[in-house]
C-alpha positions as CSV (number, residue, x, y, z in Angstrom):
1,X,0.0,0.0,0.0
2,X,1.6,3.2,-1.5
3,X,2.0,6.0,1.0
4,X,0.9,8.3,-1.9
5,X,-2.3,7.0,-1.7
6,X,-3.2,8.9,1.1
7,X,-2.1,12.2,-0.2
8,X,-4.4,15.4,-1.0
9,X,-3.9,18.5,-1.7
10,X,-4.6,21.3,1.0
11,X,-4.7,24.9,0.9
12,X,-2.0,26.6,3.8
13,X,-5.0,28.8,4.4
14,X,-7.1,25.9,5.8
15,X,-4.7,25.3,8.6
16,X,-6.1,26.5,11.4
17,X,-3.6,28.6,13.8
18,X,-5.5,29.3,16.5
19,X,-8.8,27.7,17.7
20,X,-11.8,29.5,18.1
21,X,-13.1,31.7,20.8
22,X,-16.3,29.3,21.5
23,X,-15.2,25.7,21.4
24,X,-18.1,24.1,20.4
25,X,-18.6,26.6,17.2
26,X,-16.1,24.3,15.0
27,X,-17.6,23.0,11.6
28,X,-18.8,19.8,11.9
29,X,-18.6,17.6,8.5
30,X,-21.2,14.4,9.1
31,X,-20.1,11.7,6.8
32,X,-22.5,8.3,6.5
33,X,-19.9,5.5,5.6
34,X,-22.7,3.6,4.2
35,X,-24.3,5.9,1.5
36,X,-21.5,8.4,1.7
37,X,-24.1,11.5,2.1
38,X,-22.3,14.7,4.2
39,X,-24.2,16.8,6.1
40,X,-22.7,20.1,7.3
41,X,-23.3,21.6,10.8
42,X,-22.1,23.3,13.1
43,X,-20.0,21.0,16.0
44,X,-22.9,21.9,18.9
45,X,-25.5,19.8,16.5
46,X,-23.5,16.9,17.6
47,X,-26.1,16.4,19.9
48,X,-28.9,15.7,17.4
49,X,-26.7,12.5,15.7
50,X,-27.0,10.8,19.6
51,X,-29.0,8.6,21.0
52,X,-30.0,7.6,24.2
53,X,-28.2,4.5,25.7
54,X,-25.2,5.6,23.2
55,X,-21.6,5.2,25.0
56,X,-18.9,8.2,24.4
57,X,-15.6,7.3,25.0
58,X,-13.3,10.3,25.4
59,X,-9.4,10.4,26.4
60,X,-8.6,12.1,29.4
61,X,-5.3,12.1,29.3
62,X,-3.3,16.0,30.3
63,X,-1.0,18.0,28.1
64,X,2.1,18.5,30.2
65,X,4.1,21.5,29.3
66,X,6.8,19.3,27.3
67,X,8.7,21.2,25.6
68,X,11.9,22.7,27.2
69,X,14.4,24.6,26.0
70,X,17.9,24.5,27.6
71,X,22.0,24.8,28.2
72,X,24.4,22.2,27.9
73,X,25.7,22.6,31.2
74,X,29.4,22.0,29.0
75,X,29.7,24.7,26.6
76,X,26.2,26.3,27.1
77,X,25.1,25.2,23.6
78,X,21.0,25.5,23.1
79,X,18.9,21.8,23.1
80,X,15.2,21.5,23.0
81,X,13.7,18.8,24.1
82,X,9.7,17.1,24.0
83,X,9.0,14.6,27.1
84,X,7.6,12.2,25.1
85,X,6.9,9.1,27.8
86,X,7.4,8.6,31.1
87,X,9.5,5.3,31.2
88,X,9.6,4.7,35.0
89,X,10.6,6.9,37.9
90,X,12.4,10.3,36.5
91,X,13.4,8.6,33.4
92,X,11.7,10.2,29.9
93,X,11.8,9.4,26.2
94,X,12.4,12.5,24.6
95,X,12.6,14.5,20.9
96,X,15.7,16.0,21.3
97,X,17.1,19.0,18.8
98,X,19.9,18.8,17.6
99,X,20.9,15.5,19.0
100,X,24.9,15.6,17.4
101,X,25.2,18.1,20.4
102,X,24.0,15.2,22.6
103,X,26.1,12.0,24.0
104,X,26.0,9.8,27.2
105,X,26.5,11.6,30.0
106,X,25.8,15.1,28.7
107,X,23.7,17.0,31.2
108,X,21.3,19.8,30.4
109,X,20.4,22.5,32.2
110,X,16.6,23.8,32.4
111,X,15.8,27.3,34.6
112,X,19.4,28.2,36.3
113,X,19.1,24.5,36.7
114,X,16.0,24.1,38.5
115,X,15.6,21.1,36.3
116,X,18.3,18.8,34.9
117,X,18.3,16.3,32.5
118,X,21.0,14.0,31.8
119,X,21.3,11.4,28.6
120,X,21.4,7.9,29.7
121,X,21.2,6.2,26.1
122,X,20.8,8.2,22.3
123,X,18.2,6.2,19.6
124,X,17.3,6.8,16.6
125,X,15.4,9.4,14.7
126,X,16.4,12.4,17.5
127,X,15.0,10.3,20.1
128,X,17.2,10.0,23.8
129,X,16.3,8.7,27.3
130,X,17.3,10.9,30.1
131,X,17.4,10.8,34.1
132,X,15.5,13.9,34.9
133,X,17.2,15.9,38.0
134,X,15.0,18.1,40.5
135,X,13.9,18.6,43.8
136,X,10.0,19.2,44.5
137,X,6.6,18.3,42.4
138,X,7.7,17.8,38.7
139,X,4.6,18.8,36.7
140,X,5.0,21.9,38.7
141,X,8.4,22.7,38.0
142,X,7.4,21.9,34.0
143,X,4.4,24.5,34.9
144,X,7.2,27.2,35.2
145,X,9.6,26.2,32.5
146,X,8.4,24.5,30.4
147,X,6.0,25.3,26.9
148,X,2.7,23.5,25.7
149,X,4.6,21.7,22.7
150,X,2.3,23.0,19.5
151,X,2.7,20.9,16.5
152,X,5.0,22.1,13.8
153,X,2.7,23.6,11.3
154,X,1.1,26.0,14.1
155,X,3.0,29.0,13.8
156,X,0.5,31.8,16.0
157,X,1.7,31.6,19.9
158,X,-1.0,30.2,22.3
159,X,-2.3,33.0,24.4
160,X,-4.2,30.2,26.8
161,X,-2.5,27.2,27.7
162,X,-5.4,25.5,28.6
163,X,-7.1,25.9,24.8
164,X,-4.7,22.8,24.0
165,X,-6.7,21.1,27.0
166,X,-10.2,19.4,26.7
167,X,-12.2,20.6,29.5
168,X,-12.0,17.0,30.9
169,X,-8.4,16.6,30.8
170,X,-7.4,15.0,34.5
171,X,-4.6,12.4,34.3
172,X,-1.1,14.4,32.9
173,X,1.1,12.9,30.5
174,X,0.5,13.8,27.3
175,X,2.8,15.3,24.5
176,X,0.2,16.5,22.7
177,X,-3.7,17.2,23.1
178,X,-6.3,14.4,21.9
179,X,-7.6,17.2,19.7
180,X,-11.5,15.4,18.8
181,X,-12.1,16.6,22.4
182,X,-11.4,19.9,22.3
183,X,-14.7,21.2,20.7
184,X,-16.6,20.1,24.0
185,X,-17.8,22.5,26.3
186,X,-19.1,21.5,29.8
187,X,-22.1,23.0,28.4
188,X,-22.5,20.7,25.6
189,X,-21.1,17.4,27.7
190,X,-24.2,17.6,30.0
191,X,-26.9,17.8,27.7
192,X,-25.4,15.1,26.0
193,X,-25.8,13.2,29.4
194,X,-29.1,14.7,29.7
195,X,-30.2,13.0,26.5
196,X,-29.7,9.4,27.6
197,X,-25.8,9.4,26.2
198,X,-23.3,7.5,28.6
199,X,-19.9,9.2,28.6
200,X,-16.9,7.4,29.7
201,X,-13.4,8.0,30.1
202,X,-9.9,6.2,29.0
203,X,-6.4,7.5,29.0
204,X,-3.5,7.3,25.8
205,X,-1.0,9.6,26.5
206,X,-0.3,10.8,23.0
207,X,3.2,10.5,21.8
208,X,5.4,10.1,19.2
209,X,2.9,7.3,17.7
210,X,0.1,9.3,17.0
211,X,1.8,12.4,15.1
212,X,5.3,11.0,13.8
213,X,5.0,10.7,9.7
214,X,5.2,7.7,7.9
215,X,8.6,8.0,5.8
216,X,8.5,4.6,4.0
217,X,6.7,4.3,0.7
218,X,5.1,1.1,1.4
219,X,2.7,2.2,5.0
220,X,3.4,-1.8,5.9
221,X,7.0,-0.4,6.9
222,X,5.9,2.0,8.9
223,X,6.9,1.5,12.6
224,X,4.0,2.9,15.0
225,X,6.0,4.2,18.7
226,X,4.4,2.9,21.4
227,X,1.8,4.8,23.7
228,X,0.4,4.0,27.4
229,X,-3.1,3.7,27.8
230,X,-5.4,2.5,30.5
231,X,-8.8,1.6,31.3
232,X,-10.8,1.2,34.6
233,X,-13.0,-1.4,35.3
234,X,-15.9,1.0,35.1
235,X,-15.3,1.9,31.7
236,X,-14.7,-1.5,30.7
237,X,-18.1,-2.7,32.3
238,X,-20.0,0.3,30.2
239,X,-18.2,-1.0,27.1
240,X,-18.3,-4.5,27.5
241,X,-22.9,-4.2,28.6
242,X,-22.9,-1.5,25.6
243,X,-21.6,-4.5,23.3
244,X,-24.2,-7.1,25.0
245,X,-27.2,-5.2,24.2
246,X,-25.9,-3.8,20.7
247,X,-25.6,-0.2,21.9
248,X,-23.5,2.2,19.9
249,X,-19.6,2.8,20.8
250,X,-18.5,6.2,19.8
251,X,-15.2,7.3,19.9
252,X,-14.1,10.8,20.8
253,X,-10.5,11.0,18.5
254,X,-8.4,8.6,16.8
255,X,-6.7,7.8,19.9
256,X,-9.4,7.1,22.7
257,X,-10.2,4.9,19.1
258,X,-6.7,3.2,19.5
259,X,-6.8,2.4,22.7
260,X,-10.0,0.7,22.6
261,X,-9.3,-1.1,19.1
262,X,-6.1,-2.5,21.5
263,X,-7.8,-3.8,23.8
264,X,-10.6,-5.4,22.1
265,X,-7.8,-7.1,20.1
266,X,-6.0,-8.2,23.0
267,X,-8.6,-9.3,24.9
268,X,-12.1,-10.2,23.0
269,X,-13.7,-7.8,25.1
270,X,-13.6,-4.7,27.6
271,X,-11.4,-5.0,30.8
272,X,-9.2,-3.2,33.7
273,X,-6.0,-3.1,32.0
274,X,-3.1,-0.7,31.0
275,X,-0.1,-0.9,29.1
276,X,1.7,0.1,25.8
277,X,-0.1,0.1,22.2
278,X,1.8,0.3,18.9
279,X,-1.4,-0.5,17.1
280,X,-1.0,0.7,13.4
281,X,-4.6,0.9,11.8
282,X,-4.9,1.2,7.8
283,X,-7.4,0.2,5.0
284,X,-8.1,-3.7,5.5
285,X,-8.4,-3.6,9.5
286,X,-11.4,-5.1,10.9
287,X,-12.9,-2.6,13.6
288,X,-13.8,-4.6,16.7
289,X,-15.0,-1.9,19.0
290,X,-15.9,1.2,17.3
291,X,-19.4,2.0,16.1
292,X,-18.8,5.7,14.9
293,X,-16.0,8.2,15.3
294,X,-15.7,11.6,16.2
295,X,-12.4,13.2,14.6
296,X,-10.7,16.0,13.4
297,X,-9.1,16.6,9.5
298,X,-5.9,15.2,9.4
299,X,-2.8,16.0,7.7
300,X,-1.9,14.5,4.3
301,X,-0.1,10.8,4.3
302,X,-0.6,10.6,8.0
303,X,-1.7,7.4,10.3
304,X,-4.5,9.2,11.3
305,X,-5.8,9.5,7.6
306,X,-5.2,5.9,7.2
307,X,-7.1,4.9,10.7
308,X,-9.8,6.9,9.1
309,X,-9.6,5.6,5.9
310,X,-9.9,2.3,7.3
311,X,-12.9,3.3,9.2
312,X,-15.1,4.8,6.2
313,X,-12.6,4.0,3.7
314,X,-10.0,5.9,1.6
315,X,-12.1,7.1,-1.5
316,X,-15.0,8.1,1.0
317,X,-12.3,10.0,3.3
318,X,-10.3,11.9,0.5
319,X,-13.9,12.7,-1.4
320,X,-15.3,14.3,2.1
321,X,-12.0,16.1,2.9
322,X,-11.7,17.4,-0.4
323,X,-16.0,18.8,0.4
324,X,-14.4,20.4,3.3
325,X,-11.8,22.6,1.7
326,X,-14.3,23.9,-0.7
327,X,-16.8,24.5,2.2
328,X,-13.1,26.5,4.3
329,X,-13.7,23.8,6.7
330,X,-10.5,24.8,9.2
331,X,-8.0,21.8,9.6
332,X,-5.9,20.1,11.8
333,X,-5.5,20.9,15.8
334,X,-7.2,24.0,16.2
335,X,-9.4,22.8,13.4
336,X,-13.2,21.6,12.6
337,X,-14.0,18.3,13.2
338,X,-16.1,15.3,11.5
339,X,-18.6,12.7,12.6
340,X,-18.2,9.2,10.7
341,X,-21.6,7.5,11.4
């Protein structure tokens, strides 16, 4: 399967930069996999396309303030580098930039040294493992030093940290926000529970998996990085009494769709569990656990257009995204999103 398959055109002007001042104001494209029909509304009207006894599954999982930018504590050259997982104890995978600076044993400086990092082992592709040095709480140490690590193709400076949060972020880890979930208010989450729709919660801290491009021409190359996830045993009880009675599972993002997908493939059904998923999803996967999917637009030759491909397929996908640029839908992270029914 040719990489350039999953190619399309876009317009710089449809990247959205910043997101808008009323979350739940987004576009929202509805695509019907069956008939292929789109229906364009506003991301609010979400409401309207569920039904009672329908289970939402959203990721709670926290953007930590990863990125940090600091000295070699050497020859006070500049390295940036993204927390990307939390191995065990103080030791991270991390992006680091430029890595040639970087050997075993180098220490690097953060805030006059209120954080250090030292490399215990260099990988490939820019990635490192350090031993992170520091006295106190570290989330609140990153609070103070560190930034909320916007992708590339953002170039606008956040003005509110917490607009790369969903409002039901709770468990902190992430490198980057599950960006389905941002277009929920608090608002909007309780009338949806008012309605009769179960929401539930599971946790992938999004890493290097989710936005790391594919570089190999053939996708079955392509390496997926591991994530953690988790599920409680509430959740799993809603999923696994959902399934029983033939209620719908709607996921809420590609990655509270991941970790579900794992888990259902692990285990044939819905239990406590955590762990780490490298689950790569393209056209020809059989979706176990999934009913719909709630999603943003995602960038050209990216997993996340294959995952969705694979969910409504790829002619579908590339037809509706290509209706969305001529209706200046907005795209990517601070973009409008889609429901695939």
């Amino acid at each position: 399967m040719n990489i350039n398959e999953f190619d399309y055109n876009l317009p710089e002007e449809c990247i959205a930069q910043t997101p808008l001042s009323n979350r739940s104001e987004s576009k929202l494209l509805v695509l019907d996999r069956k008939t292929n029909e789109i229906e364009h509304k506003v991301f609010k009207d979400i409401i309207d396309y569920l039904n009672e006894g329908d289970v939402l599954v959203l990721n709670n999982t926290k953007v930590i303030p990863a990125r940090l930018i600091g000295q070699k504590e050497d020859t006070k050259a500049t390295i940036e580098l993204l927390l990307l997982k939390n191995i065990k104890d103080d030791e991270w995978e991390c992006l680091s930039r430029p890595q040639k600076r970087l050997h075993v044993g180098t220490i690097i400086s953060f805030g006059d040294g209120l954080l250090k990092a030292e490399v215990k082992e260099i990988l490939d592709d820019g990635i490192v493992h350090v031993n992170l040095i520091y006295n106190g709480i570290l989330y609140e140490i990153l609070d103070k030093l560190g930034e909320m690590p916007l992708p590339p193709y953002i170039h606008e400076k956040l003005r509110d940290k917490d607009r790369y949060q969903t409002v039901y972020a709770r468990i902190e880890g992430s490198a980057a926000a599950p960006t389905a979930g941002l277009h929920f208010t608090d608002e909007l989450l309780e009338k949806i529970q008012n309605k009769g729709v179960i929401i539930t919660f599971v946790t992938l801290h999004v890493g290097l998996g989710t936005f790391r491009p594919v570089q190999e021409e053939n996708i079955l190359d392509h390496k997926m990085h591991s994530e953690y996830y988790e599920m409680s045993q509430e959740t799993a009880d809603i999923l696994n009494l959902a399934k029983k009675e033939g209620r719908r599972i709607i996921s809420v993002g590609t990655t509270s769709c991941r970790t579900l997908e794992t888990i259902m493939s692990k285990y044939n059904m819905f239990k406590e569990c955590s762990g780490n998923t490298d689950i790569f999803i393209y056209p020809g996967y059989e979706f176990k656990a999934i009913d719909a999917l709630i999603t943003n637009f995602h960038l050209p030759k990216s997993t996340l257009v294959m995952l969705v491909s694979a969910f409504a397929s790829k002619d579908i996908i590339l037809n509706a995204y290509q209706e969305a640029i001529k209706n200046n839908y907005r795209f990517f992270s601070f973009g409008d999103a889609m429901f695939i029914k």
